[in-house]
C-alpha positions, 0 to 999 in steps of 0.5 A, a space after each residue: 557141701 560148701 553151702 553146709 559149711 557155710 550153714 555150720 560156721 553161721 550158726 553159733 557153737 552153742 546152738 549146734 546140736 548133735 543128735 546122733 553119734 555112732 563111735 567106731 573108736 573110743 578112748 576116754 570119749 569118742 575119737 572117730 567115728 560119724 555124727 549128725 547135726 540136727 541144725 544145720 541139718 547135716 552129718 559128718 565123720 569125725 576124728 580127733 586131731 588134738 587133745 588136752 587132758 588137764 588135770 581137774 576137769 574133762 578132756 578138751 578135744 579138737 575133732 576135724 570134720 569131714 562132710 558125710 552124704 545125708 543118707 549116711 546113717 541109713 547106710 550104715 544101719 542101727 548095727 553098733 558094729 556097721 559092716 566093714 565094707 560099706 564104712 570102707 565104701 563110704 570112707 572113699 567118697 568123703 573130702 577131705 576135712 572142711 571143719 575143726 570144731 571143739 568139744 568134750 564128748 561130742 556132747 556140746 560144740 564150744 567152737 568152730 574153725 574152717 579148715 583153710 586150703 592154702 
C-alpha cells in the first residue's frame, strides 16, 4: 500500500480524480464512507477530521485516508445501503490513515499531506 501513497502524494491535487464515492454519512457534504481514485488507480475509506464552515462560500473539509483493497466496491455492491457485516469485515482489515487530503464535497482534491508516524 505504500507504493500507492506514494503514487498519490506525486500526483498533483488537481489531477487526482475521484470517480466513484459511496457516502455511509452525510452532513452537509459527505463525511464518511469510501472512494475510488481514477488516477492513481486506488480506493480509500474516508472521514472527515476538520471542517471550516465560512460564512459566504462552501465548506472546507480535511477527509484522513485510509488505503482500501482494490476490490473494495465489488465487495460492497451497488446497494446504497451495503450489508453491515461485510463494511464491519472490511472496517478490520484496513490501517490506519496514510493521507489527509482537502476538499469540498470530495468533488475535487485541493491538497494532499501524508500522515507522519512519529
Amino acid at each position: 500500500m505504500d507504493d500507492v501513497v506514494e503514487r498519490v502524494l506525486r500526483t498533483p491535487p488537481a489531477d487526482l480524480r475521484i470517480d466513484r464515492v459511496l457516502v455511509l454519512d452525510w452532513y452537509d457534504g459527505p463525511i464518511e464512507g469510501y472512494l475510488r481514485l481514477a488516477d492513481p488507480v486506488s480506493c480509500w475509506k474516508y472521514k472527515v477530521i476538520a471542517v471550516r464552515r465560512p460564512e459566504d462560500d462552501v465548506d472546507d473539509r480535511l477527509y484522513a485516508l485510509s488505503a482500501a483493497p482494490d476490490d473494495t466496491f465489488d465487495r460492497l455492491g451497488e446497494d446504497p445501503e451495503p450489508d453491515d457485516g461485510e463494511l464491519d469485515r472490511l472496517e478490520r482489515t484496513l490501517p490506519g490513515p496514510a493521507l489527509i487530503v482537502r476538499s469540498t464535497h470530495l468533488a475535487d482534491v485541493t491538497a494532499v499531506w501524508q500522515v507522519n508516524d512519529r
